[in-house]
Every structure is written in structure tokens, then in C-alpha cells.
C-alpha positions as CSV (number, residue, x, y, z in Angstrom):
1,X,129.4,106.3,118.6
2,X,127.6,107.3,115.5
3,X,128.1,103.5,113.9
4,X,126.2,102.4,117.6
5,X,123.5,105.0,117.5
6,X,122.9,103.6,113.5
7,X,122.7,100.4,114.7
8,X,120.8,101.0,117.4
9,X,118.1,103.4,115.2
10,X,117.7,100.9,112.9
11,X,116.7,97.9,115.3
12,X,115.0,100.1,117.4
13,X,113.1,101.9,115.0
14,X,112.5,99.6,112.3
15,X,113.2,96.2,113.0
16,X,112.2,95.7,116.4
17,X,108.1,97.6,115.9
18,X,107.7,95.7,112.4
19,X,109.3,92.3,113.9
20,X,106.7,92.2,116.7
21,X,104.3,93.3,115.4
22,X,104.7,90.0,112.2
23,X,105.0,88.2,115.7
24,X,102.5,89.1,117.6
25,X,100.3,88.8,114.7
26,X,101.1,85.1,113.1
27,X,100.5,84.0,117.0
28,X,96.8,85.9,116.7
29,X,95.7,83.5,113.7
30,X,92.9,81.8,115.9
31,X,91.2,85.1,116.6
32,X,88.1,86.1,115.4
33,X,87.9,88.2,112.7
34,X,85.2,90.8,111.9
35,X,84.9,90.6,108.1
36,X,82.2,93.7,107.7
37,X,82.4,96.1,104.7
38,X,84.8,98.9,105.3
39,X,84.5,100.4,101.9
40,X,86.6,102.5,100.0
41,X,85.5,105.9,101.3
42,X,87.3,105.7,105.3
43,X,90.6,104.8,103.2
44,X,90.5,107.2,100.7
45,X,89.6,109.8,103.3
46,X,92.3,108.8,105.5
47,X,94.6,108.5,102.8
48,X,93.9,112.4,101.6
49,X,94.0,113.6,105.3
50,X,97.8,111.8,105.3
51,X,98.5,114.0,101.8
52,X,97.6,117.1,103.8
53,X,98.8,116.5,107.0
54,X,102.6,115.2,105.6
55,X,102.8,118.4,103.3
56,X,101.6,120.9,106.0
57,X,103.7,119.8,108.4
58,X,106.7,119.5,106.3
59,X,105.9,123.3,105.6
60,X,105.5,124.3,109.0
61,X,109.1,122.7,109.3
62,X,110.1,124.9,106.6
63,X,108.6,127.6,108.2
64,X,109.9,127.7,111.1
65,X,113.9,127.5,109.5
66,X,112.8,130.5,108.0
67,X,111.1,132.7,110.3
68,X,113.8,132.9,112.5
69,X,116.4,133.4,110.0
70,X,115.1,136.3,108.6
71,X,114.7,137.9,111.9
72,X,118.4,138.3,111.9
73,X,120.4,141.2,110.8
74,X,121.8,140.3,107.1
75,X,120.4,137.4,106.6
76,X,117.6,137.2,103.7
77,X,115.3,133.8,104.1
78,X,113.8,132.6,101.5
79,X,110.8,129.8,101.9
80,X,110.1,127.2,98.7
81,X,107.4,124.2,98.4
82,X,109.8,121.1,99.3
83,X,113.1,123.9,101.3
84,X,114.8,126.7,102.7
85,X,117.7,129.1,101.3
86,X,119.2,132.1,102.6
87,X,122.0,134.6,102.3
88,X,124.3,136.1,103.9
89,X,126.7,135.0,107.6
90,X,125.8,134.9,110.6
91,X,126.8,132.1,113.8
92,X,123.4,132.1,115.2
93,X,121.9,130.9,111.4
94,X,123.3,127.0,112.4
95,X,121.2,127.1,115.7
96,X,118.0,128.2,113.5
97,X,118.8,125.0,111.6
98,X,116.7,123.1,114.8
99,X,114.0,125.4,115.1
100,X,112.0,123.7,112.1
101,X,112.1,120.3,113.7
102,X,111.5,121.9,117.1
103,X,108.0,123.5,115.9
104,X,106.9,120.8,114.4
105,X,107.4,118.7,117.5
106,X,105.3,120.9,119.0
107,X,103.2,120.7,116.1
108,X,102.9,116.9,117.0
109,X,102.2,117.2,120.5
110,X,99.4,120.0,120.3
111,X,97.5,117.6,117.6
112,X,98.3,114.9,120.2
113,X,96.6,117.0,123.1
114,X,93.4,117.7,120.7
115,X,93.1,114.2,119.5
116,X,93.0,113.1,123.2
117,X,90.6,115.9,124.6
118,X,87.8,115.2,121.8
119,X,85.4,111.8,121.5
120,X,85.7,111.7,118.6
121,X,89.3,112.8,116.9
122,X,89.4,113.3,113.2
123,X,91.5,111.2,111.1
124,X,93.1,114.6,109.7
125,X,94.0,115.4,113.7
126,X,95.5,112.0,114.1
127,X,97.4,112.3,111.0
128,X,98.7,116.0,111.7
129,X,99.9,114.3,115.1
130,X,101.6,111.2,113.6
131,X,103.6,113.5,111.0
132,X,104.4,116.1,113.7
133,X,105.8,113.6,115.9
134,X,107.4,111.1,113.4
135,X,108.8,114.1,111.1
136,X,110.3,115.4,114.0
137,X,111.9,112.9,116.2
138,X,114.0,110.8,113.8
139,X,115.9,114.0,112.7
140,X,117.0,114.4,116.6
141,X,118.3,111.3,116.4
142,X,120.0,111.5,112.6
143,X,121.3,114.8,113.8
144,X,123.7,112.4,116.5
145,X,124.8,111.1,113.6
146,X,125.3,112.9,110.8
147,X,126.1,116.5,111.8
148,X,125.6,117.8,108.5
149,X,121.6,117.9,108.9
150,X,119.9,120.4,110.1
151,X,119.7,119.5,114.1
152,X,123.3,118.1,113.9
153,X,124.2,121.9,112.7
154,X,122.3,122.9,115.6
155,X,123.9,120.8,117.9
156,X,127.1,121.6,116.8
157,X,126.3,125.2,117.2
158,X,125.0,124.6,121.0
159,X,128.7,122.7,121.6
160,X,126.6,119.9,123.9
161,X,129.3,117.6,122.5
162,X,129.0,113.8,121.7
163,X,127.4,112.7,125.1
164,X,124.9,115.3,124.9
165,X,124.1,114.7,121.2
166,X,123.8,111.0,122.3
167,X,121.4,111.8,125.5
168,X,119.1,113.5,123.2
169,X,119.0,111.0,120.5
170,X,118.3,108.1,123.0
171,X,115.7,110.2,124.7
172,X,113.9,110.4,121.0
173,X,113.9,107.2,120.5
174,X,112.5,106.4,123.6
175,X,109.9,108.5,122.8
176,X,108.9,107.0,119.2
177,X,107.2,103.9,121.1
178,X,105.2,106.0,123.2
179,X,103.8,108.4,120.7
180,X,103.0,105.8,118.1
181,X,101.3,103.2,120.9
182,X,99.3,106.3,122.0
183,X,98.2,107.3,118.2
184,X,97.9,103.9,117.8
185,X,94.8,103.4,120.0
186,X,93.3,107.0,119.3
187,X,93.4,105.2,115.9
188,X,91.6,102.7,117.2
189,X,89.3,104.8,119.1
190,X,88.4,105.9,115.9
191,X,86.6,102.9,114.8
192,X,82.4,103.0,114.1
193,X,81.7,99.5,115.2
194,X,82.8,97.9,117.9
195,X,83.1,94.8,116.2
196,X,86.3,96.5,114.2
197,X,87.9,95.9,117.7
198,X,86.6,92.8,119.1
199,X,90.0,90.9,119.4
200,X,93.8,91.7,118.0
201,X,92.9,90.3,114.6
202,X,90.2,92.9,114.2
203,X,92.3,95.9,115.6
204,X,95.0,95.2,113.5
205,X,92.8,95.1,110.6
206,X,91.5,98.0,111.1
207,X,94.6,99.7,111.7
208,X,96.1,98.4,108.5
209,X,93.3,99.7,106.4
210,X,92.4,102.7,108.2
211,X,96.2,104.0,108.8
212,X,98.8,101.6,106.5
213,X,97.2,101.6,103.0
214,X,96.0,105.2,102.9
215,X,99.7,105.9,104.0
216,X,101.2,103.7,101.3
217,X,98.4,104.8,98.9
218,X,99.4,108.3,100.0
219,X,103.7,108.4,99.2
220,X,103.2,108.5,94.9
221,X,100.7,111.3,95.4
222,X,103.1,112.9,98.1
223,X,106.0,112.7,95.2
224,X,103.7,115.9,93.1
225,X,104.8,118.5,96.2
226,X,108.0,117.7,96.6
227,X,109.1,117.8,92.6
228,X,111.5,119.1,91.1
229,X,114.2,118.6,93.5
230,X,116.8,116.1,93.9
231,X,115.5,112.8,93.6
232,X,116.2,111.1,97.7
233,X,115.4,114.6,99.2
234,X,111.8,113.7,97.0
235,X,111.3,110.1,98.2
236,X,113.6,109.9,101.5
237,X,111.3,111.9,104.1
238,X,107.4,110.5,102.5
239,X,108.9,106.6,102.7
240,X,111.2,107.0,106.0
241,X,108.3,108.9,108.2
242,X,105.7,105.9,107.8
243,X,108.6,103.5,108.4
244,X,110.0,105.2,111.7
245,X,106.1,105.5,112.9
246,X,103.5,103.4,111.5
247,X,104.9,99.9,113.1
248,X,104.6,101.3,116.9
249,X,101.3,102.6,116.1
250,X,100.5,99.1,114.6
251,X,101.5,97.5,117.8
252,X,98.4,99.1,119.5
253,X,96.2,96.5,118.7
254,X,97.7,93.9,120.7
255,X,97.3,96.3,123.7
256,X,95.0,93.6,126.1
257,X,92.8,96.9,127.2
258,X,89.6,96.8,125.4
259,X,89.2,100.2,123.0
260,X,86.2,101.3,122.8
261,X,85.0,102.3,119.0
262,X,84.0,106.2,119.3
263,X,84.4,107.5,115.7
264,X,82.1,108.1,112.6
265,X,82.5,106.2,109.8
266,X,84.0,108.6,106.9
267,X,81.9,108.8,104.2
268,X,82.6,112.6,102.0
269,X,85.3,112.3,100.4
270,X,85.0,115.8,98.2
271,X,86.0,118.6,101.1
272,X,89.5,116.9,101.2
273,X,90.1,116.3,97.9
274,X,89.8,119.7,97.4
275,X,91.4,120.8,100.2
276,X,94.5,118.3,98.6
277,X,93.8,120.0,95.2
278,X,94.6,123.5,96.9
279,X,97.6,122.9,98.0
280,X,99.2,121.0,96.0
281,X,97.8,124.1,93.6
282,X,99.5,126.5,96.5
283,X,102.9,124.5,96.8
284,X,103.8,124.7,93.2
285,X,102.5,128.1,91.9
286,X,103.2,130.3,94.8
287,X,105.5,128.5,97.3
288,X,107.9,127.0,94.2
289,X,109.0,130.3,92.6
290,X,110.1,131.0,96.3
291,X,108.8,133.9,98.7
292,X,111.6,136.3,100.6
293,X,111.4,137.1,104.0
């Protein structure tokens, strides 16, 4: 079952989003094109609101494996800038191993709930969504099959078996398409001009420059909170999270309902490059040396 739920993760996640969307693209070639100035400023802000939103999700993740943990009679929790440690035995310490994806599922889904109720969502909002949802719901999935992460421990703990650890992998990755089509047009939404969204050209040209080079502009900078650790656990989550989410949000564009271009163009670049500088500042001088619970 595990080789099938590979097989199935990788098509579904990653070949199938990125292979229709080439598709749907090359067939768009006739459409116009709205070839206005962007500038740099939208995709370097959009590219520091991905730093922070990536690194403050991944430590409410770390968090949330803590919190519970040290709430638990002889067991010491200890919280670091890119993981968790702890000490001492208890059972219950392999079911807190899911809490940390759990919260920031819920993370994803309350900056989901805010992005939709405003006019006009920030790009930090949208970004705090994608990484809640796309940091969370692969590892339900990967915890199917390999039990040795952290929601496979859980699962093991909760004895739901191989069906149940199948059922709630298939149901997350039913629920990656939906939650990166619906980002995917409050991206959208977040266009100035309504000539960014005039036909699927223009939408996914705006959606590449407003969402996929600030996150590939984003992953070296990403690299400076995660060191020193081991090498894949620095580059695995920052290169898999945009790869599990960014091609179903880059299928929005060839949604045939017209978006309508609500957002204000970006221009300050300084409160978030500060706000970058802070924590990266917070994760390695205070978070690094580790902090007991």
C-alpha cells in the first residue's frame, strides 16, 4: 500500500498540477497578453512575505510538538529555530508527534477564512495560508507512508491501522486541489489592474511573477533559518512545500470565471525587510541555543 500511495502522491501532487498546467498553457499561446510594467517592488514584497510566512509557520509547527509535550508529567520539551527535542518516556509523547501538523492546518485554514472575508487580502495573508495548508497536508499523506515521521508516529499511536492511515491520506490529497485553486484566485484577486487578468495568458503571468518567482527567489534566503542542521532536513521542506502547492494554485488562471482585480499594487518594500531581518535575527540568537519548556 505504501508503494501505491507513493505513486499515487507523486502523480497526483506533482505531475498531474505541473502537467496541466504546461498544457493548458502551450494551448493559451493566441491569447492576449497584457505586457504593462510590474516592477520589481510586488515581487520582492511577495517574495519577503513568503520568507516570513514559511519560517513562522514552520515554527508554529514546532510549537505546537512542543507545547503539548511539556504539559506531560516527565517529559522536558525543548523548542530550537529549524526542531524539537525532548526527554524522558511517556506513550502519549508519539500522539503529540501530529499536533504540530494539526495546528498549522488550522493555521492554514484561519488565513484562508481572513483572506476570503477581506477585499483586499494581503500577500503576507495569502502566503501564511498557502504555507499552513501546503506545510501541513503532505505530511498527512507521508505519514501513510513512512511511519517514522511525525504523523505516521501519531498514527501509529492512534492504532487506525493501514486503511485508516490510507483514508486520511487520500482525503489530503483530495484536499491539495482545492486549497491551491482557491489561493490561487485570491492570488488573482490580488491583482491592481484588471488588465493583469484579462485572458489565461495574463492570469498566469501574473501568477507566475507575483506567487512562483518570489517563491523560488525566496528557498536560498529560507536556507539562513534553517542552518546548521542536517543538510535534506535544510533544503527538503523550503523546495517540497512550493512543489506540492504552487502548480494547483497556478491552475487558477485557467478558471473560465472572470476575477476581478481588487488589490493594491505593492510598492514599500522596508517594513518587511525588517520584519525578515528580525527574525531571522530571533531564530538564530534566541530560538538556536534552544528554549526549555
Amino acid at each position: 500500500m505504501g508503494l501505491i500511495l507513493t505513486i499515487i502522491f507523486a502523480v497526483f501532487g506533482l505531475l498531474l498540477p505541473w502537467g496541466i498546467a504546461l498544457g493548458l498553457r502551450l494551448r493559451a499561446r493566441g491569447s492576449a497578453v497584457f505586457v504593462g510594467e510590474m516592477g520589481w517592488e510586488p515581487i520582492v514584497h511577495s517574495m519577503l512575505a513568503y520568507v516570513l510566512a514559511f519560517n513562522i509557520t514552520f515554527f508554529i509547527q514546532e510549537l505546537f510538538l512542543v507545547l503539548p509535550k511539556s504539559m506531560v508529567p516527565g517529559l522536558t520539551a525543548t523548542l530550537y529555530h529549524n526542531n524539537h527535542d525532548w526527554t524522558g518516556l511517556a506513550p502519549i509523547a508519539e500522539l503529540f508527534q501530529g499536533t504540530g501538523a494539526l495546528a498549522i492546518l488550522f493555521s492554514g485554514l484561519f488565513f484562508s477564512a481572513i483572506a476570503a472575508s477581506k477585499a483586499r487580502p494581503s500577500l503576507f495573508v495569502l502566503w501564511m495560508a498557502f504555507h499552513g495548508m501546503f506545510q501541513s497536508l503532505p505530511q498527512f499523506v507521508v505519514g501513510a507512508i513512512a511511519g517514522g515521521n511525525d504523523v505516521g508516529r501519531a498514527y501509529d499511536y492512534l492504532g487506525i491501522g493501514a486503511v485508516g492511515e490510507t483514508l486520511a491520506a487520500l482525503i489530503a490529497l483530495a484536499a491539495m486541489p482545492v486549497a491551491g485553486l482557491l489561493l490561487g484566485r485570491q492570488f488573482l484577486a490580488a491583482a491592481w489592474d484588471q488588465r493583469q487578468l484579462g485572458s489565461y495568458c495574463c492570469r498566469f503571468g501574473f501568477l507566475l511573477r507575483i506567487a512562483g518567482l518570489p517563491a523560488l527567489a525566496a528557498l536560498p534566503i529560507i536556507i539562513f533559518y534553517r542552518v546548521p542542521r542536517e543538510l535534506i532536513e535544510v533544503l527538503a521542506p523550503p523546495l517540497l512545500v512550493p512543489l506540492f502547492g504552487y502548480g494547483w494554485l497556478q491552475l487558477a488562471a485557467f478558471k473560465p470565471a472572470g476575477a476581478k482585480a481588487r488589490g493594491i499594487r505593492p510598492q514599500s518594500v522596508v517594513p518587511l525587510l525588517v520584519a525578515v531581518a528580525l527574525l531571522l535575527a530571533i531564530f538564530q540568537f534566541v530560538l538556536r541555543p534552544g528554549i526549555t519548556f
